[in-house]
Each structure stands twice: as C-alpha cells, then as structure tokens.
C-alpha positions in Angstrom: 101.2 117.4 102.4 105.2 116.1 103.4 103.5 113.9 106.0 101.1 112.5 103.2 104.3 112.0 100.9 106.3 110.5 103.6 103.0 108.0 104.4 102.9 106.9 100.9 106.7 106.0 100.2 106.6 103.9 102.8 103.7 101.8 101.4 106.9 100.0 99.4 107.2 98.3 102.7 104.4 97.6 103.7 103.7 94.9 101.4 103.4 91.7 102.9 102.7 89.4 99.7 106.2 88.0 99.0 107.7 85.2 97.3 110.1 83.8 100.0 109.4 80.2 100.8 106.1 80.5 98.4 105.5 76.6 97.9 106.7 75.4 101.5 103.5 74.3 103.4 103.7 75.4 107.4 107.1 77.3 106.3 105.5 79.6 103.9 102.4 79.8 106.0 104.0 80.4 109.0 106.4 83.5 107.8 103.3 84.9 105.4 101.8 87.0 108.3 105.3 88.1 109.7 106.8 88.9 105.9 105.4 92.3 105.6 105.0 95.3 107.9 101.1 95.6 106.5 100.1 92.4 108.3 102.5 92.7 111.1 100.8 96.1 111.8 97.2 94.4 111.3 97.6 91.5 113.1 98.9 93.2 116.2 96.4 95.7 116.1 93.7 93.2 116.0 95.6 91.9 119.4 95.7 95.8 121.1 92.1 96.2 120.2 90.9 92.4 121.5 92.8 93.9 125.3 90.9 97.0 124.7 87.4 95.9 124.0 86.5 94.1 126.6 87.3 91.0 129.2 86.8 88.1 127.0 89.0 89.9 124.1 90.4 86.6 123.3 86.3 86.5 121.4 87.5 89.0 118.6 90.6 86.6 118.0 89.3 83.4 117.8 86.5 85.2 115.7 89.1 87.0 113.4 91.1 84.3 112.7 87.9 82.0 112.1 87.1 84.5 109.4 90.5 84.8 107.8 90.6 80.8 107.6 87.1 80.6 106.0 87.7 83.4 103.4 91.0 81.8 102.9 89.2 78.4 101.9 86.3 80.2 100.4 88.7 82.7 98.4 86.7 85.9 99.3 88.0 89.4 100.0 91.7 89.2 101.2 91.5 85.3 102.0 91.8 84.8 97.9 95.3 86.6 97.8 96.3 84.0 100.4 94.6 81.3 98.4 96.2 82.6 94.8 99.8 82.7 96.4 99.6 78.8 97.3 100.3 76.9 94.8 101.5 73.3 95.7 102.5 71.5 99.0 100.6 70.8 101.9 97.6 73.7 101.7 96.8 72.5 105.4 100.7 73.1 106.6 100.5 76.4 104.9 97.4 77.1 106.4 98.4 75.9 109.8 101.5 77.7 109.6 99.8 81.2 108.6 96.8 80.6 111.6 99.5 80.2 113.8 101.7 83.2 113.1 98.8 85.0 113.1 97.8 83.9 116.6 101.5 85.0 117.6 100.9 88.7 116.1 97.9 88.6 118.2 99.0 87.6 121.4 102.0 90.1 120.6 99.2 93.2 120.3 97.4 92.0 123.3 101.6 92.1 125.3 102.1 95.3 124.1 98.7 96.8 124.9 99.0 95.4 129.1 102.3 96.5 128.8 101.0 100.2 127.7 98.4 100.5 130.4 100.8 99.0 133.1 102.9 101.7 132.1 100.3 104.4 132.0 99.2 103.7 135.7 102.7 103.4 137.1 103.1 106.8 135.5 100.3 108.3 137.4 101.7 107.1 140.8 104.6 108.2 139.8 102.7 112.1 139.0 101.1 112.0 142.1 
C-alpha cells in the first residue's frame, strides 16, 4: 500500500501538458514531448521496446510516430489534447517540432536499451 501511495504522488509530475511556450510553432512543439516526465517515459519506452522487438525496430517508430501525427490532425484519442493545446502560430512548426522531439526520445530508448544489453554481456564475461 506505501508503494501504491508513493506511485500516485508522483503522478503531479508526470504531467506533461504545460503551458510553457504554448503558442510558439516548432518551439512549443519541440519542448511538448520533453515537458513532462509522462511522455519522456513513453516516448523512450517506445525506443527500448522498437531495440527489443526485432531487427527492423526502427518499423514500430516510423509507425508510432505516423499514428501520433494522424490522431494529432484527426483529433482522436491523445492526438486531440495535442490538437486542443495549439492555438495560433504555425500548426506545421508545432507539429514539426513535437515529431521531431519525439523522434529524439526514441532514438534515446533505442541508446539506452544497446547500451543495457552491451552491458549485460560484458557482465557475463566478466562472471565467467
């Protein structure tokens, strides 16, 4: 039950739809992904689980982030929060700015994960 407690007050932080930069094209797009710990945590777990999966994990990328732009435009599921927070400005700077800080959360996942599993095998030469 703490560790339930302890999970949930930290949702305060987790929240990743702020106000900083709102109306500022590729700015505002750019630092939406990176503004909260929710899609930080998202993004480069989409990246971990494209190393994961398989040898063409770059698919699941270029296919999540094809789905997050289309429900973006579309305003469906969480793409319409992204949609709602725009307001004026250049929608395709913002737009550009949030596919590419996505991409760099991504790329961040798929870092850490190779980084991991170099780490695993050296410590099993290292055990032997």
């Amino acid at each position: 039950m703490k560790i339930l407690l302890m999970l949930l007050s930290l949702c305060v932080f987790a929240f990743g739809h702020t106000t900083f930069l709102q109306n500022s094209g590729f700015g505002s797009g750019f630092l939406h992904p990176i503004g909260g710990l929710d899609h930080v945590l998202a993004m480069v777990g989409v990246g971990m689980l494209a190393f994961f999966t398989a040898k063409k994990g770059y698919l699941l990328l270029v296919a999540f982030i094809s789905a997050m732009f289309l429900a973006a435009i579309f305003g469906l599921f969480h793409g319409f929060a992204h949609g709602a927070e725009f307001q004026s400005g250049s929608f395709v700077g913002y737009m550009l700015g949030f596919t590419l800080s996505t991409l760099f959360l991504h790329l961040s996942g798929i870092a850490l994960a190779y980084a991991y599993t170099k780490s695993a095998k050296a410590e099993c030469v290292i055990e032997r």
